[in-house]
C-alpha positions as CSV (number, residue, x, y, z in Angstrom):
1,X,8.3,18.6,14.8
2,X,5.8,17.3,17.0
3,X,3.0,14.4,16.9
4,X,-0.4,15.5,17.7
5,X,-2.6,12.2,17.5
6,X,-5.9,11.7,18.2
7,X,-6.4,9.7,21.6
8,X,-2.5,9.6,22.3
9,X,-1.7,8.5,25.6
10,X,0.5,11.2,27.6
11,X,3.6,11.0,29.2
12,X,6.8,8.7,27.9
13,X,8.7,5.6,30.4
14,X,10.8,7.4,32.9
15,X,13.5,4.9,33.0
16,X,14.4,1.5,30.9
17,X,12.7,-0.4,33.0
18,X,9.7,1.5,32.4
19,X,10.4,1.6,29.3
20,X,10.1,-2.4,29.0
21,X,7.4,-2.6,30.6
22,X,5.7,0.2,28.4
23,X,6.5,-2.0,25.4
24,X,6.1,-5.5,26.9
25,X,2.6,-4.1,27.3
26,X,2.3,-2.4,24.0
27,X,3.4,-5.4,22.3
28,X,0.7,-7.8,24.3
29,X,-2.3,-5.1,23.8
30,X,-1.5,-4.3,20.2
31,X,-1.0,-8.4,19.6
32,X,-4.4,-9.1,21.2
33,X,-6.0,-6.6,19.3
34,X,-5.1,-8.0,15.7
35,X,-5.4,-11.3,16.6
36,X,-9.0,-10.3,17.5
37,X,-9.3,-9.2,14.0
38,X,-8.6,-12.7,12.3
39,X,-11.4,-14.4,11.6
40,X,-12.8,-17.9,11.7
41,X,-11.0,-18.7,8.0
42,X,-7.7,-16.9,9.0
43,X,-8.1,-13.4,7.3
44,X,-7.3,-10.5,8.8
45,X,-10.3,-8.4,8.3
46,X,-10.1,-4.8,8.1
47,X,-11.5,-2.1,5.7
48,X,-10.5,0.2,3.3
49,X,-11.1,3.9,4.5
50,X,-13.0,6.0,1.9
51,X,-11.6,8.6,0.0
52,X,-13.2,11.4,-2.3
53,X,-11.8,10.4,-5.6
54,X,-14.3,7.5,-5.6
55,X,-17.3,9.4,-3.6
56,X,-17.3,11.7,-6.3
57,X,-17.4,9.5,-9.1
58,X,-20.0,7.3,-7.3
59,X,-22.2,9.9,-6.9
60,X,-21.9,11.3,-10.2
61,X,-22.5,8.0,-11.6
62,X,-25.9,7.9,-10.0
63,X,-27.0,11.1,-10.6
64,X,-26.3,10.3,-14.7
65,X,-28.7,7.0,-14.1
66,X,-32.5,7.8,-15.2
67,X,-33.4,5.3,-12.1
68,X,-31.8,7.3,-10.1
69,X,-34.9,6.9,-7.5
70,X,-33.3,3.3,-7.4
71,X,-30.3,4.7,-5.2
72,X,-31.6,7.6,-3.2
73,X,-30.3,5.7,0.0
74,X,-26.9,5.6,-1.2
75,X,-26.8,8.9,-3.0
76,X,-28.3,10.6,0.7
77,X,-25.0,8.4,2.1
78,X,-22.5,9.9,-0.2
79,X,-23.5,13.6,0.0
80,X,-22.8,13.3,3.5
81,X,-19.7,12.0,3.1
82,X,-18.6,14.5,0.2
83,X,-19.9,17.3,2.6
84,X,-18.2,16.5,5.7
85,X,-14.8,16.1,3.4
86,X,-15.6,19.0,0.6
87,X,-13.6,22.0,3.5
88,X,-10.2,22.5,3.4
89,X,-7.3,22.8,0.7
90,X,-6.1,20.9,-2.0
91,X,-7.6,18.6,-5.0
92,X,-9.3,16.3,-3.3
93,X,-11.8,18.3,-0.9
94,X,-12.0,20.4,-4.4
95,X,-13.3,17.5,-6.0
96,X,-16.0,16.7,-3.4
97,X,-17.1,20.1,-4.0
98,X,-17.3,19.7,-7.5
99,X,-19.4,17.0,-6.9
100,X,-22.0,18.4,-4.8
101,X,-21.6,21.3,-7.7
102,X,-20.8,23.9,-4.8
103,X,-17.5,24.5,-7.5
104,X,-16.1,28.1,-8.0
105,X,-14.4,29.8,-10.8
106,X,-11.2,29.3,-8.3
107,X,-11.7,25.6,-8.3
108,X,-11.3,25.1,-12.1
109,X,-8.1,27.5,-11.7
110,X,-7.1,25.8,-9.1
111,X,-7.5,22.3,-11.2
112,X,-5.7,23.7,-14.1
113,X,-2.9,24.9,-11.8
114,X,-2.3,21.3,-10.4
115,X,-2.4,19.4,-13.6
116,X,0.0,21.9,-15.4
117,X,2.3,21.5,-12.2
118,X,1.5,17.6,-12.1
119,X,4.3,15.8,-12.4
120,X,5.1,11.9,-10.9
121,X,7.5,8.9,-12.6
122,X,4.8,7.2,-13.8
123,X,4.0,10.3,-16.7
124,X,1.9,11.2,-19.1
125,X,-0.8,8.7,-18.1
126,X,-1.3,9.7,-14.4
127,X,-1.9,13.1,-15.5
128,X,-4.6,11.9,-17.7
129,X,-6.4,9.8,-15.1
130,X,-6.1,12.9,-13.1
131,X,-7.0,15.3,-15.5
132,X,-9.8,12.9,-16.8
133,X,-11.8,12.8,-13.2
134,X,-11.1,15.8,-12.9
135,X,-13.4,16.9,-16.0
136,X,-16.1,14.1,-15.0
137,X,-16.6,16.1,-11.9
138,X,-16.7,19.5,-14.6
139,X,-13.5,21.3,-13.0
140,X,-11.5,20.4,-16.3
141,X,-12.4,19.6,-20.1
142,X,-12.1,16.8,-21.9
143,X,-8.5,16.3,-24.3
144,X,-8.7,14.6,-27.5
145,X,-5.4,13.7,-26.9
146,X,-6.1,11.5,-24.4
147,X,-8.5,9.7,-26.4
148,X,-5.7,9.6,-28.6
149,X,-3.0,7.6,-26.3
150,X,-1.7,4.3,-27.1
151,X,-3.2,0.9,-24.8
152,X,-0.9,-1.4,-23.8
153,X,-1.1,-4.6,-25.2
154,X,-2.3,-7.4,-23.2
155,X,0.2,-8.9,-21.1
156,X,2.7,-6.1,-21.2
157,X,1.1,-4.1,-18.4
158,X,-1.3,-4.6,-15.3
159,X,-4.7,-5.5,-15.8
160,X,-6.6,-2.4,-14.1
161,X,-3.8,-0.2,-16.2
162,X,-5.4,-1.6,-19.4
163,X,-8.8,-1.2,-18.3
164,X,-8.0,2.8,-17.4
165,X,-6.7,3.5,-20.8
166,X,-9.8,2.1,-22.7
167,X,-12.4,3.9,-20.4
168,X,-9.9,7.1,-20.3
169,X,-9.8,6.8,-24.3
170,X,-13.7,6.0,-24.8
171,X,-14.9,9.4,-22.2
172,X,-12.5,12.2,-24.0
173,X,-13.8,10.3,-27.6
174,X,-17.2,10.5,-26.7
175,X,-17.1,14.1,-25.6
176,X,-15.0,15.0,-28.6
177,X,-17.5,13.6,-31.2
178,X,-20.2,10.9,-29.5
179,X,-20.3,7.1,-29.5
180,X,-19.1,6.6,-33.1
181,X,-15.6,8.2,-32.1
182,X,-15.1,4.9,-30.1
183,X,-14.0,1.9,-32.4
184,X,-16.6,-1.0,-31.8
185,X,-13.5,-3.9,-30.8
186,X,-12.4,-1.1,-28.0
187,X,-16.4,-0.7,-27.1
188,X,-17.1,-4.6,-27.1
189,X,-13.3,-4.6,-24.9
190,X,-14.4,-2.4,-22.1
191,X,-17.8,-4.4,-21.8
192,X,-16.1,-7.8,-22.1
193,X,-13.4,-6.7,-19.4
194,X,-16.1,-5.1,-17.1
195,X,-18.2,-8.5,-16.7
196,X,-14.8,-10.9,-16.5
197,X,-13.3,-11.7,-13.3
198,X,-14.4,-13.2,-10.4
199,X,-15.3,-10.9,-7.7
200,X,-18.0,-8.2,-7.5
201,X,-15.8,-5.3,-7.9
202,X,-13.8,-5.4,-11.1
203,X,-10.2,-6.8,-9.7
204,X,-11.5,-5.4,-6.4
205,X,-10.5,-1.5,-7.5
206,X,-13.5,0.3,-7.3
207,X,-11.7,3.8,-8.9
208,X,-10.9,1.4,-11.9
209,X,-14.4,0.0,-11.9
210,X,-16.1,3.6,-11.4
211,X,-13.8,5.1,-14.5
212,X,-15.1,1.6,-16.7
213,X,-19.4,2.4,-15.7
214,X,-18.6,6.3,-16.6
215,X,-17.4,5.2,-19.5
216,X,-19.7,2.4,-20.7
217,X,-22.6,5.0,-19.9
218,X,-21.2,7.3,-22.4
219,X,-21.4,4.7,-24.7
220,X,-24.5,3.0,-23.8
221,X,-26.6,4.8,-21.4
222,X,-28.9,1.5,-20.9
223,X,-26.7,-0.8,-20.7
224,X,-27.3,-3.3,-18.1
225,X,-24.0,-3.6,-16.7
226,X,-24.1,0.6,-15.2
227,X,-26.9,-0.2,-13.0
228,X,-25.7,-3.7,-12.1
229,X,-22.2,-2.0,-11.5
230,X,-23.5,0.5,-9.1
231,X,-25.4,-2.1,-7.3
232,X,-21.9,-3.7,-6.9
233,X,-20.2,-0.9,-5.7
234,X,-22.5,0.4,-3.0
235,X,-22.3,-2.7,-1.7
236,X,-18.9,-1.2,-0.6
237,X,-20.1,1.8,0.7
238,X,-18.5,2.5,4.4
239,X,-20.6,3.6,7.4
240,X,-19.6,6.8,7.0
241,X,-21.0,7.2,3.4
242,X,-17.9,7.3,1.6
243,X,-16.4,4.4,-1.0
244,X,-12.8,3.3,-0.7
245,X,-10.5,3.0,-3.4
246,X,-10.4,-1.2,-3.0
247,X,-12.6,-3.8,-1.5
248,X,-10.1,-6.2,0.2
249,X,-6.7,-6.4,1.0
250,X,-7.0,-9.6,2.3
251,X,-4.1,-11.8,1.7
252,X,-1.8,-9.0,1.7
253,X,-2.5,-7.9,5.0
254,X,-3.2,-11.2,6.3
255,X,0.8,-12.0,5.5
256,X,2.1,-9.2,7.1
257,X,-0.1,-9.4,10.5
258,X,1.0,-13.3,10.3
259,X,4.7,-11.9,10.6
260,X,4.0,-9.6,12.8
261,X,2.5,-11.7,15.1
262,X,5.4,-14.5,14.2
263,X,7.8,-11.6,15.3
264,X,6.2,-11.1,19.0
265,X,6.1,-14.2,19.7
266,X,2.3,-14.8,19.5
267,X,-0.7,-17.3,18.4
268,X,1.1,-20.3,16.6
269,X,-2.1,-22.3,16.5
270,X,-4.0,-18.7,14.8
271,X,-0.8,-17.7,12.6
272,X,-0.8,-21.2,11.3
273,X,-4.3,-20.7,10.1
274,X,-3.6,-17.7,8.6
275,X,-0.6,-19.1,6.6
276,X,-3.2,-21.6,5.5
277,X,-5.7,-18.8,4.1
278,X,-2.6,-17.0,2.8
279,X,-1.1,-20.5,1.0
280,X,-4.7,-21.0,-0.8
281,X,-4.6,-17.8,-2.5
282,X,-1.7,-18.1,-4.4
283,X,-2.6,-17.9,-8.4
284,X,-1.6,-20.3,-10.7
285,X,1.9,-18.6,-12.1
286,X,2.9,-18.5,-8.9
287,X,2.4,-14.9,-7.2
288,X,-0.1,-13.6,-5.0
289,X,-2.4,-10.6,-5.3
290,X,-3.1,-7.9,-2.8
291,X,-6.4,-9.9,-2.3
292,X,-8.0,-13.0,-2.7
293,X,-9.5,-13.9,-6.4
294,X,-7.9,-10.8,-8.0
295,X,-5.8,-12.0,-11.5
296,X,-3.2,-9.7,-11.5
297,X,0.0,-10.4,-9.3
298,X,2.4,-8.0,-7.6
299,X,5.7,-8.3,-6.5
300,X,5.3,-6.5,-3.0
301,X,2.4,-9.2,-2.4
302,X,4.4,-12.1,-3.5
303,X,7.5,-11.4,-1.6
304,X,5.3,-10.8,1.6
305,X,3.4,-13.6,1.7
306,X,6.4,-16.0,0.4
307,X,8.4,-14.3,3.7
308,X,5.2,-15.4,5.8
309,X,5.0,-18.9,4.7
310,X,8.9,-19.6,5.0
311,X,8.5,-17.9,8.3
312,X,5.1,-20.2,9.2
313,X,6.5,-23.7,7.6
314,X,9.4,-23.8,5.5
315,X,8.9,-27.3,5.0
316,X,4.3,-27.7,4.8
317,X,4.9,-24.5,2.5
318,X,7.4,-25.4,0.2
319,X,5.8,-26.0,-2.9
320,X,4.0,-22.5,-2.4
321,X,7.3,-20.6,-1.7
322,X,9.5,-22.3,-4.8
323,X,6.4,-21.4,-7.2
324,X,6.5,-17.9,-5.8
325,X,10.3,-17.4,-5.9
326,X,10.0,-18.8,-9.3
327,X,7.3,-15.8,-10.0
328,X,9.5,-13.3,-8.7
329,X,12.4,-14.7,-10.6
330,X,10.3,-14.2,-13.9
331,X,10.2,-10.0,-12.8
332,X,13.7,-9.6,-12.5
333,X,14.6,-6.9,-15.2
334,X,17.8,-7.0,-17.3
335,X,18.8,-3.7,-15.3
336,X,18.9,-6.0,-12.2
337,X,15.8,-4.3,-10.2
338,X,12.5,-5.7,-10.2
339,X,8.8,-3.7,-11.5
340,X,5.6,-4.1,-9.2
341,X,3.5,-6.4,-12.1
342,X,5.2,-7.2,-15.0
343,X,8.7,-7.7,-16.4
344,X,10.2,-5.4,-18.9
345,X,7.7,-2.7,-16.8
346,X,10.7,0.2,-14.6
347,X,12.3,-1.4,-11.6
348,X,11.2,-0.1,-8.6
349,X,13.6,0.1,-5.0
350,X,10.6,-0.9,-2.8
351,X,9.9,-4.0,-5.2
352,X,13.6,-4.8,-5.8
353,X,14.4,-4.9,-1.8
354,X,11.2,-7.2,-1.3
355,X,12.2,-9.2,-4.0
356,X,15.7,-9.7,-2.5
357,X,14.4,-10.5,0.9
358,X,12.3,-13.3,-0.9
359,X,14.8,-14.9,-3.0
360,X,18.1,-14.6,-0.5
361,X,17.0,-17.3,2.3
362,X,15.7,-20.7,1.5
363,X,15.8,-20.1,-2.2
364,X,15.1,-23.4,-3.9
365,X,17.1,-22.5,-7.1
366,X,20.2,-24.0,-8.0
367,X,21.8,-21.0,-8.3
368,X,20.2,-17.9,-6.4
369,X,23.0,-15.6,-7.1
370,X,22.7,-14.3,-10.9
371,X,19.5,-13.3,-9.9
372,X,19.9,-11.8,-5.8
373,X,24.2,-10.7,-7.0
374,X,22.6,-8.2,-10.0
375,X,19.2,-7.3,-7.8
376,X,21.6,-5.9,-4.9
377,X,23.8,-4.2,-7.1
378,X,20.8,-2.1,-8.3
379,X,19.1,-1.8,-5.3
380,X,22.8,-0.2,-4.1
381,X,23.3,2.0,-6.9
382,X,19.0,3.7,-6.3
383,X,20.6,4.9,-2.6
384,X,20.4,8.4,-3.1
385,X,23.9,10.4,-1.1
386,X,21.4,11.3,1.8
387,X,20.9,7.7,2.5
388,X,17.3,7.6,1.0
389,X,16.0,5.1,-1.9
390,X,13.0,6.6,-4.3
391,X,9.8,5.9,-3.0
392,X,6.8,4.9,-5.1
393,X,4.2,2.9,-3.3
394,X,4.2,4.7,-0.1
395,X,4.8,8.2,1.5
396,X,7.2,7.7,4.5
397,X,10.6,7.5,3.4
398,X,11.4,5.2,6.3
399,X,9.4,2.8,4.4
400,X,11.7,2.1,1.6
401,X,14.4,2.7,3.5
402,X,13.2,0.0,6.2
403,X,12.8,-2.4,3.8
404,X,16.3,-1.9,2.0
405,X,17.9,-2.0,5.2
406,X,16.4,-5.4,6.1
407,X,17.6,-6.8,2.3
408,X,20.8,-5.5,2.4
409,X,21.6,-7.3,6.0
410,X,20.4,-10.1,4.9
411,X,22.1,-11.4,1.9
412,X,22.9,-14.8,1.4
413,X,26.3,-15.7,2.7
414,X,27.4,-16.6,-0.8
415,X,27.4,-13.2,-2.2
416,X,30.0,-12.1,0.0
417,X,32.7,-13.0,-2.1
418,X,31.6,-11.1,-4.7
419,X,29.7,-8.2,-3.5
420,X,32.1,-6.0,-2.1
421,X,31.1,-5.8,2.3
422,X,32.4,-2.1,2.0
423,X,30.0,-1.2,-0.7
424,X,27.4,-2.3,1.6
425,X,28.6,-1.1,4.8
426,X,28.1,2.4,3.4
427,X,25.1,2.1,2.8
428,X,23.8,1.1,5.9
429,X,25.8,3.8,7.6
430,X,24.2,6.4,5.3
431,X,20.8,5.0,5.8
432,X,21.6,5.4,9.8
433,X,22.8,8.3,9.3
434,X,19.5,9.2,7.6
435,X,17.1,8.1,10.3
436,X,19.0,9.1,13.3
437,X,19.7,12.8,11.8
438,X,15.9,13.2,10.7
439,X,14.1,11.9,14.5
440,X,11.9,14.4,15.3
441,X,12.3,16.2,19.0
442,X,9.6,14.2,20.3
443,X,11.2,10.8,19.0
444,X,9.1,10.1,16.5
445,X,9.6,10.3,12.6
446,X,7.6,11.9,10.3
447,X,7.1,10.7,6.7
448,X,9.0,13.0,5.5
449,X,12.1,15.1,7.4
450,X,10.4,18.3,9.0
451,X,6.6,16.6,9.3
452,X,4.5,15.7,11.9
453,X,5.8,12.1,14.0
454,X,3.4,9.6,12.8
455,X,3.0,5.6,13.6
456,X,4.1,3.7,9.9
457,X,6.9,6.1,9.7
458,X,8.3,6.0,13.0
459,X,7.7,2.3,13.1
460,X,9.0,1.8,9.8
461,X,11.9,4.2,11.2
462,X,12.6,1.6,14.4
463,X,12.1,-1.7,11.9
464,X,14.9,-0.1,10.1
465,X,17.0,1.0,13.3
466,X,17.0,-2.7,14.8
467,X,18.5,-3.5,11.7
468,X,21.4,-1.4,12.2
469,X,21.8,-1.5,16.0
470,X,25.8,-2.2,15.5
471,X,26.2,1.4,14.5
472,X,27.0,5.0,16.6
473,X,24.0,7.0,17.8
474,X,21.3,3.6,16.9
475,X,20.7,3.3,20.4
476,X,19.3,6.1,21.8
477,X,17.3,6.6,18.7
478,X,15.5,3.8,18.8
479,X,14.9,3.8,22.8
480,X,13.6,7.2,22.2
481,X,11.6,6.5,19.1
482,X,10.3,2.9,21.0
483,X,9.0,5.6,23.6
484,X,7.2,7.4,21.3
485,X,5.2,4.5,19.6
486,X,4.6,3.0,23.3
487,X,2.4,6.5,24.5
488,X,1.4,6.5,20.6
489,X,-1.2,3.5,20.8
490,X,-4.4,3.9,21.5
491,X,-6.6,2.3,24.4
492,X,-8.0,-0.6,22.1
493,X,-4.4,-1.3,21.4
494,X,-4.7,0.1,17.8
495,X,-2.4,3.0,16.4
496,X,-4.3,5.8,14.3
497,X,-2.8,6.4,11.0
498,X,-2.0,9.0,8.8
499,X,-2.2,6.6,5.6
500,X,1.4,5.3,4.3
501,X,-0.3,3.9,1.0
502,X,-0.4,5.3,-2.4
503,X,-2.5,3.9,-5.1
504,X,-3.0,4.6,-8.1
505,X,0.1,6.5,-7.3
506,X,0.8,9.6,-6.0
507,X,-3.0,9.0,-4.1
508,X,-3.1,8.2,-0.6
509,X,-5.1,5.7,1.2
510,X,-5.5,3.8,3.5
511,X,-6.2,0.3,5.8
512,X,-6.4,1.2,9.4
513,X,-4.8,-2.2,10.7
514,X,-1.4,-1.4,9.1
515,X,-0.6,1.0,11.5
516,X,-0.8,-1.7,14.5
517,X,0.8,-4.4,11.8
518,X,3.9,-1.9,11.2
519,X,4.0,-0.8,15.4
520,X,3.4,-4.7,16.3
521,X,6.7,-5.4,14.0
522,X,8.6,-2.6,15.5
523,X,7.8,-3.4,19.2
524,X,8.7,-6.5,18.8
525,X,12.0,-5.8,16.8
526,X,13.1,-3.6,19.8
527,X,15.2,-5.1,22.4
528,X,16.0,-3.6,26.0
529,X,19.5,-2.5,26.5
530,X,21.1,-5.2,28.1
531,X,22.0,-3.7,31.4
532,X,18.2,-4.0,32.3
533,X,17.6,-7.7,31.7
534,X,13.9,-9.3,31.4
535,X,11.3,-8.2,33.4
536,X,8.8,-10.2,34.8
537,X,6.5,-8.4,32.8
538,X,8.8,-9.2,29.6
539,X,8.4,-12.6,30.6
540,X,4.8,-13.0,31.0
541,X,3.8,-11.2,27.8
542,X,6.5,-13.4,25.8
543,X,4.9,-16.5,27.1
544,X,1.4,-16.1,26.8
């Protein structure tokens, strides 16, 4: 397989010392260009792109509002979005033709096709989100027995998983039988929930938020809160019509360009502000949120932004990085992994190796080990023969893989006495075995084996390599792959996508700067074969 990426530069280094040059100057433009992005407080600022799943519930919403004439400007915006996007295959450009009601008898076929083959880890309740947008759009009917399924209680799951269940509950109640079908403690719930919080967007999650208004106006047509909801939501409307699925991930992204950055050798006096931002948006038990004044905590957030900090200041930061260890701690399952939000929720591989890399350096417990000793044990056991770990937040399995990689080689030294080093070692030769056997002709990695090379997975893919560069056949992969990503960037020194990020999961999406974040990591992971020694050019960009 082959790339074909808009605006890719042609040709690959001829030699290594090309080569360094190529990614001394990758690494300087692609630095430049996210540090540009920073702003005066320290965030990184970047946008969601949009997506249809939340077009089309947007515009629906509007069209069920009797002041509609209050958002003809947004509803014109969104129809050209949904048109541009409604062409194609699969669900998704389905959808937007729902929406615009241009659907066929095929479409609802199709729909019914897809959610009888649905299947994902995360079960019965993806398929009912799923299957209930798809009948708000009218390409599926309504299922009393989703009205039927079980909320979680408070506490025991995330807080937009919650929210879902009531609004999925109250839409298949209300088209089963009306408003009285919906118990008034769940009604008063969903309208309580909807107004708590502290940013515009509900938790920031617009698909959450959208699924909340549809559901409140089956309800309660007039209810203030639909029309002030809307307002709030096209206040996230992209210039290209379209909503994303989340307002901000600001502190999220913020951590990892701060490492990235940290990693190249770049901006001390601008990472430190960023670590700064990143520091003051730590919640009170501890964790950190994808973004800024969101409740609920995650574990990939926490373990980024701890990494960040310990990377930043060990020393200005440690009260923030011994509250968030002591988060992560609290998430450690009695299987040994650790879930994305809450304990007691499925450990997860990507969460687990975060996790690991969080608590194994600097930890400030007494005792790190009953806690790291069990986590690597399980994170060991997930590797699949082929040298893969499940994925579950992203698409590219370079991604998990990456991130193992970098927990497994970096255990604390006082596990090695009683995690056995040959257990280990085989791992790490599978997973190299893995990404060397699965490079694509043109050095690049796709997201999965047998795809097209794209930048998070080939980057994630080199992240993952330098890791391993003590084993056969490393080398030349990652020289090859590191002359890939150098003709991959684009003049502004950004990387185009595809998207890497799934949420609610299996859905993609995506934040454009995280391709540069993951390339800027990889560049600057990459060293020159030794025979070559710095250039001038190496030396220059490194000291600027």
């Amino acid at each position: 397989m082959t790339s074909s990426l808009p605006g890719q530069r042609a040709g690959s280094p001829a030699g290594p010392r090309d080569l360094q040059r190529a990614v001394a100057e990758c690494r300087n433009r692609t630095a430049r260009h996210l540090e540009g992005r920073v702003d005066a407080h320290g965030f990184l600022q970047d946008g969601c792109a949009s997506r249809i799943v939340e077009s089309a519930l947007f515009l629906g919403l509007i069209r069920k509002q009797a002041s509609e004439e209050w958002f003809r400007h947004e509803q014109e915006q969104v129809t050209g979005y949904l048109r541009r996007a409604c062409s194609g295959t699969g669900w998704q450009p389905m959808l937007a033709r729902a929406a615009l009601g241009m659907a066929v008898e095929s479409d609802r076929a199709l729909a019914a096709a897809f959610l009888e083959s649905f299947t994902h880890f995360t079960g019965v309740r993806k398929r009912a989100l799923l299957q209930t947008v798809f009948a708000l759009c009218a390409l599926a009917p309504y299922d009393p027995r989703i009205a039927a399924l079980d909320a979680p209680r408070p506490g025991r799951a995330a807080t937009w998983t919650r929210m879902v269940l009531l609004a999925m509950r109250t839409l298949h109640a209300c088209a089963a039988g009306g408003a009285a079908r919906v118990s008034p403690a769940e009604h008063a719930e969903l309208r309580r929930r909807l107004v708590s919080g502290t940013r515009k967007v509900w938790e920031g999650n617009l698909l959450v938020h959208l699924l909340a208004l549809h559901a409140l106006h089956a309800l309660d047509p007039g209810a203030p809160e639909v029309g002030a909801g809307i307002r709030a939501l096209a206040s996230c409307q992209n210039p290209d019509g379209g909503l994303p699925f989340t307002d901000s991930h600001d502190l999220f992204l913020t951590a990892k360009a701060g490492l990235a950055l940290i990693r190249a050798g770049r901006s001390h006096a601008l990472v430190a502000r960023m670590a700064g931002r990143v520091a003051a948006g730590q919640n009170p038990d501890g964790g950190w949120p994808y973004a800024s004044q969101v409740q609920q905590c995650d574990a990939d957030s926490t373990a980024v932004c701890v990494e960040f900090l310990r990377a930043t200041g060990p020393g200005r930061y440690a009260p923030h990085i011994a509250a968030g260890q002591a988060h992560l701690r609290s998430l450690a399952g009695v299987d040994g992994g650790f879930p994305t939000y809450r304990p007691g929720n499925p450990s997860e591989a990507e969460m687990t190796a975060g996790a690991l890399i969080a608590l194994s350096h600097g930890s400030t417990a007494s005792d790190p080990l009953p806690v790291v000793r069990p986590a690597a044990d399980w994170l060991l056991d997930q590797q699949s023969a082929d040298g893969t770990w499940p994925r579950s937040w992203t698409i590219s399995e370079s991604s998990v893989m990456e991130r193992a990689v970098h927990a497994l080689t970096r255990l604390p030294a006082a596990l090695a006495g009683t995690l056995p080093a040959r257990r280990v070692e085989q791992a790490l030769r599978r997973a190299a075995r893995r990404l060397t056997d699965t490079q694509n002709s043109d050095g690049g990695w796709g997201q999965v084996p047998g795809t097209a090379s794209g930048t998070v997975s080939t980057a994630r893919a080199l992240m993952g390599l330098a890791r391993l560069d003590h084993l056969p056949g490393t080398r030349r992969a990652a020289d090859r792959g590191i002359a890939w990503l150098a003709a991959a960037r684009l003049a502004d020194g950004s990387y185009p996508g595809p998207p890497d990020q799934v949420g609610p999961r299996p859905i993609p999406y995506e934040f454009p700067a995280l391709a540069g974040i993951y390339a800027l990591t990889a560049l600057g992971a990459w060293r020159a074969p030794a025979r070559c020694g710095p250039s001038s050019d190496e030396l220059r960009t490194l000291h600027e």
